[in-house]
C-alpha positions as CSV (number, residue, x, y, z in Angstrom):
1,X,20.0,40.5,-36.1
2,X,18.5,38.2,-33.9
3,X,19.6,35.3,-32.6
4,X,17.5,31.8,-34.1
5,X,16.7,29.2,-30.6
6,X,19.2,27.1,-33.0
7,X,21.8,29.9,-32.5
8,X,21.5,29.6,-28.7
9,X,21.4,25.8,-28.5
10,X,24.5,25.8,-30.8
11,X,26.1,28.5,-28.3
12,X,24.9,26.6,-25.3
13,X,26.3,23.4,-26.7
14,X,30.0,25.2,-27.2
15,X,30.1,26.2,-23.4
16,X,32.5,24.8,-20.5
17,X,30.5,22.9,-17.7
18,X,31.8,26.0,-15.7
19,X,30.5,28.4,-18.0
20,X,27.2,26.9,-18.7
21,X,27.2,27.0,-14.3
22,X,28.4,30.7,-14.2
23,X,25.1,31.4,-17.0
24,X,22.7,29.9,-14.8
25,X,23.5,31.2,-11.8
26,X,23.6,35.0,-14.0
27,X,20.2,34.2,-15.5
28,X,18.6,33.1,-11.9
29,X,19.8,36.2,-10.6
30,X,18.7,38.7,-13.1
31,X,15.4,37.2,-13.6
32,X,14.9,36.7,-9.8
33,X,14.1,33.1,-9.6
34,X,16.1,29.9,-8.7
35,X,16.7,26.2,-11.0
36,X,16.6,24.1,-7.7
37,X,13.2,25.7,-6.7
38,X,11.9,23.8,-9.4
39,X,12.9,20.6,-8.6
40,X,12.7,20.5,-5.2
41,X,8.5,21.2,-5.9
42,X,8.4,18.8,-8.9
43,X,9.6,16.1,-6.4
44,X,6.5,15.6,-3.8
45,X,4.5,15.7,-7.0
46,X,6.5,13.1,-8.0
47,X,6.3,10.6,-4.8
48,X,2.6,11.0,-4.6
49,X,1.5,10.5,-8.1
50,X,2.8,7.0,-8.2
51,X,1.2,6.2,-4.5
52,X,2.3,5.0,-1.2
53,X,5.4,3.1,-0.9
54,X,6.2,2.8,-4.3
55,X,9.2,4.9,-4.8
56,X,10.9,2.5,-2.2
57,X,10.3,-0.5,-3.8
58,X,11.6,0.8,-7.2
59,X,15.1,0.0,-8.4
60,X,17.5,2.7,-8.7
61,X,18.5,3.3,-12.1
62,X,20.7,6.3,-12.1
63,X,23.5,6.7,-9.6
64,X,25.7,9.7,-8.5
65,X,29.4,9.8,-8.2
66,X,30.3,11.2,-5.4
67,X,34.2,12.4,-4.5
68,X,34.9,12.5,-1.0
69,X,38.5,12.7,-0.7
70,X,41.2,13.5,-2.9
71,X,43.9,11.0,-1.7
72,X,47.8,11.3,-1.7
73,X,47.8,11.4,-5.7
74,X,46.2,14.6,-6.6
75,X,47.6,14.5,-9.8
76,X,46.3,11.3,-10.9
77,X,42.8,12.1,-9.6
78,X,42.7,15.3,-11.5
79,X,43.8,13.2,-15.1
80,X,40.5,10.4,-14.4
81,X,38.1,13.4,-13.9
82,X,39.1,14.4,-16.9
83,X,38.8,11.3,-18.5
84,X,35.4,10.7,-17.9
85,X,33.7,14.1,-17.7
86,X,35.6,15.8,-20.7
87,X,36.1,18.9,-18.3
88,X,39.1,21.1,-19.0
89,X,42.4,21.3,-17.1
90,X,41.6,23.9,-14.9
91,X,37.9,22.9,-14.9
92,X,38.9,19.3,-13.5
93,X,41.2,20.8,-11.0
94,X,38.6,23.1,-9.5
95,X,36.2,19.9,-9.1
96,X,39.0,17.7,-7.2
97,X,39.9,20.8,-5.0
98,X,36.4,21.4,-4.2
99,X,36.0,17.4,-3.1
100,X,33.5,16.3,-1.5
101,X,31.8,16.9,-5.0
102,X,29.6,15.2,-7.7
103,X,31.9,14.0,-10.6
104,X,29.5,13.0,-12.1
105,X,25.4,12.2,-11.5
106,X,22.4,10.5,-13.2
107,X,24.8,7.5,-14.9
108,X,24.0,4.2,-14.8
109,X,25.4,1.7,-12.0
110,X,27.6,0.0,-14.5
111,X,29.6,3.2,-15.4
112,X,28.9,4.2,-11.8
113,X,31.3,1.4,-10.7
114,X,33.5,1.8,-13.6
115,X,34.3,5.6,-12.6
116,X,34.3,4.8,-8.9
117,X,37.0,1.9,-9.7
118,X,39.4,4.5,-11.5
119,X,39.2,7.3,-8.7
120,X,39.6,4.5,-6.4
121,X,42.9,3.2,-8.4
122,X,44.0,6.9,-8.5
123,X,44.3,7.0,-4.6
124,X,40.5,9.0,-4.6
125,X,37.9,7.9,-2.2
126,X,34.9,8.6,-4.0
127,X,30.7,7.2,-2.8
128,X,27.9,6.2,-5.2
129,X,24.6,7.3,-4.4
């Protein structure tokens, strides 16, 4: 039987962040080609369809949290990445241990400073970009 495009987005849906990671980096290698080539070509395109100077002059809307350093309280850390990425135990662990590391990117600047104000509480030193 084959599988329905619902099927798959229903499967993809049901995956870890890490499993959905380990699939793409499996599919890019089997069919030879890479996810960040993409993006890295889509983005001159980008900066010159809109003309000079304007992408410097446009507010940022979506930010990047970044964490640099795990602190003292590893623990602590581990249990607010949790929190607000909804990443497993183990999952969550392997992100603070991996520090610096996106916890999590393209949120607003509200929840942003939100996130950055709970790794900071949890003895994290963490950047928004």
């Amino acid at each position: 039987m084959a599988a329905t495009r619902e099927d798959v987005i229903e499967f993809l849906k049901s995956m870890t962040l890490l499993e959905a990671s380990e699939l793409v980096k499996e599919l890019e290698k089997i069919f030879g080609v890479s996810a960040a080539a993409a993006a890295v070509a889509a983005a001159p395109a980008a900066g010159t369809a809109g003309g000079e100077g304007t992408t410097d002059t446009e507010e940022k809307t979506e930010f990047d949290v970044i964490l640099q350093a795990i602190g003292t309280n590893k623990i602590n850390v581990i249990k607010v990445v949790r929190e607000v990425t909804a990443l497993g135990l183990k999952e969550a662990k392997d992100l603070v241990e991996a520090a610096p590391k996106a916890v999590k990117e393209g949120v607003s600047k509200e929840e942003a400073e939100t996130i950055k104000q709970k790794l900071s509480d949890a003895g994290a030193t963490v950047e928004v970009k």
